[in-house]
KEVOGU-913681 format. One line per field, with one value per residue (C-alpha): residue number from 1; residue in one letter; x negated, y negated, z negated. Coordinates in steps of 0.02 Angstrom, whole numbers. Example, Ala and Ser with C-alpha at 12.3 -4.5 7.8 and 13.67 -1.06 7.14 Angstrom:
<nodes>
seq	(1 2);
type	(A S);
east	(-615 -684);
north	(225 53);
up	(-390 -357);
</nodes>
This chain:
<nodes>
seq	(1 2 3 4 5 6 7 8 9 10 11 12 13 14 15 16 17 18 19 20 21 22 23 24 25 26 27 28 29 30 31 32 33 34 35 36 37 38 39 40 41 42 43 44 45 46 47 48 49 50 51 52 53 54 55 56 57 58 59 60 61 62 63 64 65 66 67 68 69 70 71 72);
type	(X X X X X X X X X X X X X X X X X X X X X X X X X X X X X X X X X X X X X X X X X X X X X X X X X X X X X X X X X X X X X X X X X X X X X X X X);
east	(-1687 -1571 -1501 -1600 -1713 -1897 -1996 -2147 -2313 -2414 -2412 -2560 -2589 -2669 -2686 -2610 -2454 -2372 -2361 -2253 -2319 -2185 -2176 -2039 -1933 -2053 -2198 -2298 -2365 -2287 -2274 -2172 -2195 -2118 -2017 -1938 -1869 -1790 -1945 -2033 -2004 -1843 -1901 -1856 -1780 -1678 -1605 -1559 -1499 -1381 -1324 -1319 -1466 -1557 -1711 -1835 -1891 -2058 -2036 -1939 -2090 -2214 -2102 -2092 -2300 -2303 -2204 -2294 -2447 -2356 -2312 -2486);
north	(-2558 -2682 -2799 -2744 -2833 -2794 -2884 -2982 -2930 -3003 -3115 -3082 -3111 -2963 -2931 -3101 -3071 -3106 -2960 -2929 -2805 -2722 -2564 -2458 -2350 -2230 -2340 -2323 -2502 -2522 -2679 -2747 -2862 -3041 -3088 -2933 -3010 -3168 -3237 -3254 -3383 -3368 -3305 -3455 -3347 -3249 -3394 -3472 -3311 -3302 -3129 -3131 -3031 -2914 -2902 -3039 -3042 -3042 -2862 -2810 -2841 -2777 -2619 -2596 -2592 -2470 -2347 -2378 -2320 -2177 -2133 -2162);
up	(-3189 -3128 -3241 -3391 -3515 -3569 -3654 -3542 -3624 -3478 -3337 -3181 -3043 -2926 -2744 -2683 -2794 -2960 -3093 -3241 -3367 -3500 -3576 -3516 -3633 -3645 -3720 -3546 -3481 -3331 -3192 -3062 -2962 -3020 -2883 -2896 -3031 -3109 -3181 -3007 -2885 -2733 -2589 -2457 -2328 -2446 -2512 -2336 -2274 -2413 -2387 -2226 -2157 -2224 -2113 -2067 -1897 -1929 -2036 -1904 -1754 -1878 -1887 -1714 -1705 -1833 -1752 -1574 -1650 -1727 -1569 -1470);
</nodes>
């Protein structure tokens, strides 16, 4: 859906995070989350990173646990 337009029918917020509802072309109410798009805030690492990496270490470490207890 990148770099379309919909129009916002509702703002909430659920489960610690920002929603946007819309219908999609269908008609079926559907929601994203808002920093996944231009009306939520910038995420603070992404915009120091610039670019320039595309993990954060913390993701990374918590990625690393999951698959040890995959594993055990």
């Amino acid at each position: 859906m990148r770099g379309r337009e919909f129009d916002l029918l509702d703002f909430r917020q659920s489960w610690g995070e920002d929603w946007l509802y819309f219908r999609d072309d269908t008609g079926r109410l559907t929601s994203v989350r808002a920093r996944w798009t231009d009306a939520g805030e910038p995420d603070p690492f992404q915009q120091i990173a610039a670019g320039r990496c595309a993990f954060r270490a913390a993701d990374l470490l918590r990625l690393v646990d999951l698959m040890r207890e995959m594993n055990t």
